[in-house]
C-alpha positions in Angstrom: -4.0 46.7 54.6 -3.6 43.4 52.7 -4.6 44.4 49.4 -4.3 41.1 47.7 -5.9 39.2 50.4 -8.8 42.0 50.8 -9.8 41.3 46.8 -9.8 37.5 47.4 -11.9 37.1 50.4 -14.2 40.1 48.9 -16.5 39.3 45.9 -15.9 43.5 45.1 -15.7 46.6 47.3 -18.3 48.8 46.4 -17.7 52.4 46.2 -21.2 53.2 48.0 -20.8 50.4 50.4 -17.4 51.3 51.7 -15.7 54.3 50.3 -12.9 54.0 53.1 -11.8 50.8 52.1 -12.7 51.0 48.3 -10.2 54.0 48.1 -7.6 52.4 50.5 -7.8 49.5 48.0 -7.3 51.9 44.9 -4.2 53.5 47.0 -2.2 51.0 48.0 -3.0 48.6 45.0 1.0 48.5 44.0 2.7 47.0 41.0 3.8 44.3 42.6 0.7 43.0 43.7 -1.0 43.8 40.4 1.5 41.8 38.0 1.1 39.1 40.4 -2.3 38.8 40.4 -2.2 39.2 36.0 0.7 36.7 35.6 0.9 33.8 38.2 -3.2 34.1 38.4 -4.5 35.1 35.4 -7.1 36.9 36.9 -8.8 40.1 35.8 -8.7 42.8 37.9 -11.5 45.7 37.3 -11.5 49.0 38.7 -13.6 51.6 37.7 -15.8 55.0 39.9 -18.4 51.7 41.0 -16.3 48.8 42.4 -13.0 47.3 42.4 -13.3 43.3 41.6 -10.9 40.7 40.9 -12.5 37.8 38.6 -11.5 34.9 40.3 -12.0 31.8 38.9 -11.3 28.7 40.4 -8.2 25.9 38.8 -10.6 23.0 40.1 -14.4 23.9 40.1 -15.0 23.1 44.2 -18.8 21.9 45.9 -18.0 24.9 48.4 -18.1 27.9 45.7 -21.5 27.8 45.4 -23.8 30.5 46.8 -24.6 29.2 50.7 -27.6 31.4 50.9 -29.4 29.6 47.8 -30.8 25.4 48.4 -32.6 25.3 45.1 -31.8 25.1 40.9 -34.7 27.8 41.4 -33.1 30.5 43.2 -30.4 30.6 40.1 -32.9 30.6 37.7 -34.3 33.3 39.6 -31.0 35.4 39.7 -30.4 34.9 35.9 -33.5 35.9 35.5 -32.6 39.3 37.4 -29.2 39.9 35.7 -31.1 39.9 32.3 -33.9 42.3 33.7 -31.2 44.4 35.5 -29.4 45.0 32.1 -31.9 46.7 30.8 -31.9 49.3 33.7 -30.3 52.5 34.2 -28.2 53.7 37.0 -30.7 54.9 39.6 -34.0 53.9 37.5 -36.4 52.2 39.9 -38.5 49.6 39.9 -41.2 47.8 41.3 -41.2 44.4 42.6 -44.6 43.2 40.5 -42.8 44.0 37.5 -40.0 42.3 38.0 -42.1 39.4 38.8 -44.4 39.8 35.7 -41.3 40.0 33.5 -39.8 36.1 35.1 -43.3 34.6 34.7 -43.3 36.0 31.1 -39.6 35.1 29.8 -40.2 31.8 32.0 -42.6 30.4 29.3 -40.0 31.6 26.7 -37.3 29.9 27.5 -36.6 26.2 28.7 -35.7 25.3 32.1 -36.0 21.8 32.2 -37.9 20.7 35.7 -38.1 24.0 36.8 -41.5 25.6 36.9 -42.0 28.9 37.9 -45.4 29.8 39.6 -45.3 32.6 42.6 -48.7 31.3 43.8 -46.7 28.9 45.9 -45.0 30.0 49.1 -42.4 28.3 48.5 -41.5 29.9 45.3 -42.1 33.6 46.7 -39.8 32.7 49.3 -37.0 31.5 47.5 -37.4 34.6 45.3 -37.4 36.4 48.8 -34.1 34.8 49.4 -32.5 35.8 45.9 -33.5 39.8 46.1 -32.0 39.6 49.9 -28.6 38.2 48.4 -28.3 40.6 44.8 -29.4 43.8 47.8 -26.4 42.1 50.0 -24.2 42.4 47.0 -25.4 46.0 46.1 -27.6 45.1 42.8 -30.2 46.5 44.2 -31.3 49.4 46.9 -34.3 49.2 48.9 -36.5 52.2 48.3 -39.6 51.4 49.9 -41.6 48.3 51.0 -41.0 44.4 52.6 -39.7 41.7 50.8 -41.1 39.3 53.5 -44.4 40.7 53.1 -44.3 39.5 49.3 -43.4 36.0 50.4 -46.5 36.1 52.5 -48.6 37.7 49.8 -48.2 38.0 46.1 -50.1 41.1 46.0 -47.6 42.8 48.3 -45.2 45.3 46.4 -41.9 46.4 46.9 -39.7 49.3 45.4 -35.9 48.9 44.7 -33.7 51.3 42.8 -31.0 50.1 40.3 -27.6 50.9 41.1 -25.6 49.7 38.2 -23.2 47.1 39.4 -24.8 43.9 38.4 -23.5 44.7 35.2 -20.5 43.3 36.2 -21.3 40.2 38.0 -20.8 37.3 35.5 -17.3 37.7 34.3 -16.7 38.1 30.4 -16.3 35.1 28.4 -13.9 34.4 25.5 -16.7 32.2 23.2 -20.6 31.9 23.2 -21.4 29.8 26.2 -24.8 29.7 25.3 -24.9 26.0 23.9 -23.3 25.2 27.2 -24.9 22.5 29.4 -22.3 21.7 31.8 -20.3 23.8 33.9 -17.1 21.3 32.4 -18.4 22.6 28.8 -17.9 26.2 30.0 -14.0 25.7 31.3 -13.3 23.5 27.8 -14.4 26.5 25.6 -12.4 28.5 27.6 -9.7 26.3 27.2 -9.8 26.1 23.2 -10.3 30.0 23.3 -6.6 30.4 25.4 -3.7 31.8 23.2 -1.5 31.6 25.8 2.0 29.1 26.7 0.5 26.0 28.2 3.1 26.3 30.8 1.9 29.4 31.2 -1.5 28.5 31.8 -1.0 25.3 33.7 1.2 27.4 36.1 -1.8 29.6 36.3 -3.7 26.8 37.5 -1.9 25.3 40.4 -1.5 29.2 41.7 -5.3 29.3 41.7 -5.6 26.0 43.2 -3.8 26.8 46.2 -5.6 30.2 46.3 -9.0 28.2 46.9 -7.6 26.0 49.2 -5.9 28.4 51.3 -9.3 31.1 50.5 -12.5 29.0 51.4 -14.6 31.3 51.8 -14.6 33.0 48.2 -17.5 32.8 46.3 -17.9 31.6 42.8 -21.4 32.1 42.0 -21.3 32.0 38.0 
């Protein structure tokens, strides 16, 4: 197995997902491959009983690292909105759909979103929510207990239970300052510039590896 090219074309390998390849992964994960991945990437590599993910993140922020399965500003107000509920959770608590739903409309009228309204009367607001659950259940967020998403974009009274499996905790990588006051994605990556320690030679070195990365990995995914 590939190891290094495995962790780049994989957001993470979930334990639950696929135990084969998650403790291949663990097995074969050499040295070599690891000091590489530290040093000429500057990438952080996590590994713990859950998942095995390497953070990457991009030298030149690219139109293609978006998330395909998302067409609106909505749906990623939508999964923000779920990472923040999800934190909350325990391992294996559940959860119904309604509340879930109850707790956006309610931290929706807290916080500003600009032209984003929320209101899951419309359709097409229930479906992109439909959309978002699908993806976060793709990535393991999330298992599917009992019920139809589809039936919830169809009707608002339709409920849905999930089960919390702990992961999402580890989606958004950690940051090195407050990012909150952020309203650019280029205002993120100059904070984390000013926050470096490091050589500049070091970290512009760092930068041209990851820029061939992307170019030679398209089909990564850099959703936050």
């Amino acid at each position: 197995m590939k190891v290094l090219e495995e962790l780049l074309e994989n957001y993470w390998i979930l334990n639950d997902q696929d135990n084969e390849k998650y403790e291949q992964i663990r097995k074969e994960l050499d040295d070599k491959t690891v000091n590489f991945i530290k040093q000429k990437l500057g990438y952080k590599l996590i590994i713990n009983p859950y998942l095995i993910k390497l953070e990457k993140i991009p030298g030149i922020p690219q139109t293609f690292m978006g998330i395909k399965e998302f067409s609106s500003k909505l749906e990623y107000v939508f999964l923000c909105l779920i990472l923040i509920f999800l934190e909350e959770k325990s391992r294996k608590e559940q959860f119904i759909l309604s509340q879930l739903i109850d707790y956006i409309q309610s931290e929706s009228m807290q916080i500003h979103l600009g032209e984003v309204v929320i209101d899951f009367n419309l359709f097409k607001q229930r479906q992109a929510m439909v959309r978002v659950l699908k993806y976060i259940r793709d990535l393991g967020f999330i298992k599917l207990y009992d019920g139809d998403e589809n039936k919830f974009a169809e009707n608002i009274e339709n409920d849905v239970l999930y089960e919390v499996t702990g992961v999402s905790k580890y989606f958004v990588r950690n940051f090195t300052s407050n990012i909150t006051d952020c309203n650019l994605y280029t205002d993120i990556y100059e904070q984390e510039q000013l926050g470096l320690e490091q050589d500049k030679g070091i970290e512009r070195r760092q930068r041209v590896y990851r820029s061939n990365v992307n170019n030679l990995r398209k089909k990564i995914e850099y959703p936050l």
